[in-house]
N, C-alpha and C positions, 0 to 999 in steps of 0.2 A: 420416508424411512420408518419401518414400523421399529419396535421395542426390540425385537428377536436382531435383526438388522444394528440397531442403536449398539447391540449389548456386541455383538462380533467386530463392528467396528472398533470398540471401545476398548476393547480387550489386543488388538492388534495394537491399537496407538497408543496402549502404554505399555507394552514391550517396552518401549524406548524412554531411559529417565530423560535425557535430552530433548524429548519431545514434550512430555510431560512440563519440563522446566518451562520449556519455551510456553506452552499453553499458558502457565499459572503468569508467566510474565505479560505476557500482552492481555491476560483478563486483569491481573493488578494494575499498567496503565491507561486500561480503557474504563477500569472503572473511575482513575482519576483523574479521565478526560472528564468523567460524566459529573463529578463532585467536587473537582479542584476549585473552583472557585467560589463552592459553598464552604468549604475548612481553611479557605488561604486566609491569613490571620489578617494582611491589609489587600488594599490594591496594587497591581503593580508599579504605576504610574503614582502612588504617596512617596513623595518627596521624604527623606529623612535629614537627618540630624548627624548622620557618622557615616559616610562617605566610604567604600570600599574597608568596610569591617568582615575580618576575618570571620568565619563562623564562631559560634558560641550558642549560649543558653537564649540569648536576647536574639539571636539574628542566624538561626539553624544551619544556614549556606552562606550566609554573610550579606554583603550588604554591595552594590554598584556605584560609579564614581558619582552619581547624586543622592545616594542613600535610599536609594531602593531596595526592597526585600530580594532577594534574588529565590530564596522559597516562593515567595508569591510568583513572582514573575512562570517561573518553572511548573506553579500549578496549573495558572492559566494557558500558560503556552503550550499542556497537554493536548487541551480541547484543541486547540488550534490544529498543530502538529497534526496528530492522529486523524482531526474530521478532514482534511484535507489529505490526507492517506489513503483511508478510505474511502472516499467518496472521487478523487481521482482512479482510484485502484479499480472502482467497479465500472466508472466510465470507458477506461482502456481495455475492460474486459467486455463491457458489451459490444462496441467498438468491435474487438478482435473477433467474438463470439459469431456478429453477423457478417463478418467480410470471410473468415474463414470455413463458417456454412455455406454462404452461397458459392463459395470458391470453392474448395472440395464437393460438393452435391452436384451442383450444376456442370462442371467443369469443361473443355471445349477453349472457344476466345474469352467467354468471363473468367474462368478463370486464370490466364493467362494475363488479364488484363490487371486482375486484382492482386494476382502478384507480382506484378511489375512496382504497380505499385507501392503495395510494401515494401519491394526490396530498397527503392528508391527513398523511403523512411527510413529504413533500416542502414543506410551509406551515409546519410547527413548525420553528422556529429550532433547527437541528441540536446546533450546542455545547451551549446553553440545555438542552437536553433529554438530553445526555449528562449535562453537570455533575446533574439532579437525577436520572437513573439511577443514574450512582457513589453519590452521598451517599446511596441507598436501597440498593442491594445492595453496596458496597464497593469500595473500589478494589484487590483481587488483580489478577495478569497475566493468569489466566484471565477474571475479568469485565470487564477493558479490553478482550481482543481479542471479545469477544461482544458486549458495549455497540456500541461503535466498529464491529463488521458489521451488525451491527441496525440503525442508522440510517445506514448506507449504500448500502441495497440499492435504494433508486426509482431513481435514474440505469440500473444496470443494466438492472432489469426493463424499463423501458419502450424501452430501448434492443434487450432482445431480443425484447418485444413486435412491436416496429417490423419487425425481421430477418422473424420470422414470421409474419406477417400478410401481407408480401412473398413468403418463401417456399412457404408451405403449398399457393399455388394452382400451383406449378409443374407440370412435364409426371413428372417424377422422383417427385414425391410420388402425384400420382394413378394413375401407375404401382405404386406400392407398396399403394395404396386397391383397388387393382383385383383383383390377387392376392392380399388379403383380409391387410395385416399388419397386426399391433395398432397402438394410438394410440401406446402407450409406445415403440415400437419406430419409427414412424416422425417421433416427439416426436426422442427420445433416440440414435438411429442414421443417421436420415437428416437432417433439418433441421438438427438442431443443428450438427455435422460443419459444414453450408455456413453456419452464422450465427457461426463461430468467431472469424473475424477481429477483429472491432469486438470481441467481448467480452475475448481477448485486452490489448486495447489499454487497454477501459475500465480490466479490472483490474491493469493495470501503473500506473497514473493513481493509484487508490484506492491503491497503499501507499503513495506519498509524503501524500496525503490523511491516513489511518490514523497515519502518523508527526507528520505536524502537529498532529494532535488530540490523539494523547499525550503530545507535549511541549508543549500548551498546559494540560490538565491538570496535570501534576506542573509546571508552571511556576507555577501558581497553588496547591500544595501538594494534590492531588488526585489525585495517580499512588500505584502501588504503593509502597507503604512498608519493604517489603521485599527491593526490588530497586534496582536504580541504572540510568538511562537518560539521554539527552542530556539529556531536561525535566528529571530532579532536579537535574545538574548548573549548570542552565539557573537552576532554582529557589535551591538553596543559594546561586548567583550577585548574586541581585539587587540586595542591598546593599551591593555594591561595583562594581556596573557604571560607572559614573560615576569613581571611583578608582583601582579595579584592571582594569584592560579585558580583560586576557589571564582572567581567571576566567570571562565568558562568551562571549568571541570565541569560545575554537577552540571549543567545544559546538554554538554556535551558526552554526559556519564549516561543519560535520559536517552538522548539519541539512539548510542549504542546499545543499551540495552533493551531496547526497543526494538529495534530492526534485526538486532541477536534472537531475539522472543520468536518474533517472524519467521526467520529465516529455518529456528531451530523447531516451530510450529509446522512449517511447510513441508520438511524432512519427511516428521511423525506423520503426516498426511499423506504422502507420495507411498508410505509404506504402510499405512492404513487401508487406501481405499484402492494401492494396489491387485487388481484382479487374482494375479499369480499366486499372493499370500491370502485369498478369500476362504479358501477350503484348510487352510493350516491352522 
């Protein structure tokens, strides 16, 4: 994307203050994925001395039934939360990216094949069929963000099915048929380049998705064990939600307004790199 490119972009996607919002929100907690645990004032795991204490000067968010920081806990569980976001989000999107090229480009019995299949992902009750992936291969941060891209990639594919099947018959591509380039090259150099936009957008969407599904697992005690993320905080929460509020507000304040960020980022984007509003 050269500068002139950058500046039209840029100019379309803040039209929208809601888009804007959303931007400044998911770059304020990705920066405090990247720095939470250089500013958290303890560990999450230090024991304290006062036990489910209200917030205050001494304890910002308060404190959990063994007197833990619940700021600390929240800082660290940034990184968590988020790198498992993202890093599931791009999984499910490359995933979708090459099942929905060679399905669209190719098309015939692969493709018919390759949508069979996804549809057949797309029928089984998505959670339902995380929770009995984890309890088969485990709940590490590596098999959460692999799980969670695996069963998110039909939205995609057929999303970029769709792009190609549109694009392939262009004048651009049969030009590139003509002077004899390979499929891969004009799979992977030429179409995809023009199917960028929506997929972009899909995968800004999937990490707030990828973020809900891991703190719906470690909310029902099913996240890694060995790491701290909003869900655990979410989790360790629950028997005082009704008494102590502040133990899973702000976790759960993080969440949401995280996946709001997202959601309200993906918008500005869909209307950004909108084709229709390029010449407006």
């Amino acid at each position: 994307m050269g500068m002139n490119e950058f500046r039209g972009f840029w100019r379309r996607y803040h039209r929208s203050r809601t888009a804007v919002m959303g931007l400044v929100l998911v770059a304020f907690f990705s920066v405090l994925a990247v720095i939470g645990p250089y500013v958290a004032p303890t560990s999450p795991y230090q024991l304290g001395t006062e036990p489910l204490a209200v917030p205050s000067s001494s304890h910002p968010m308060g404190t959990d039934q063994l007197g833990r920081e619940i700021y600390s806990q929240v800082l660290y569980g940034a990184r968590t939360s988020l790198g498992i976001g993202f890093l599931a989000a791009i999984t499910s999107t490359v995933i979708g990216v090459l099942v929905g090229a060679v399905s669209g480009y190719v098309g015939g019995r692969v493709d018919n094949v390759l949508m069979r299949v996804t549809e057949v992902f797309m029928m089984i009750p998505q959670f339902f069929l995380l929770l009995v992936l984890i309890t088969l291969f485990g709940s590490s941060m590596f098999n959460l963000i692999i799980v969670i891209g695996l069963l998110s990639w039909p939205g995609t594919a057929r999303l970029v099915r769709a792009e190609f099947l549109t694009l392939k018959e262009s004048e651009f591509v049969e030009a590139c048929r003509a002077i004899g380039a390979s499929r891969s090259h004009i799979i992977f150099s030429e179409i995809l380049p023009n199917a960028s936009p929506p997929i972009i957008v899909s995968g800004s969407l999937h990490v707030g998705s990828a973020i809900i599904m891991e703190a719906g697992l470690s909310f029902l005690g099913m996240g890694a064990p060995d790491i701290i993320s909003w869900g655990t905080v979410l989790n360790n929460a629950q028997r005082f939600i009704m008494s102590h509020w502040h133990v899973s507000f702000f976790p759960g304040l993080f969440i949401f307004l995280t996946c709001m960020g997202l959601n309200m980022m993906g918008d500005g984007l869909n209307d950004a790199l909108n084709p229709r509003l390029k010449s407006q």
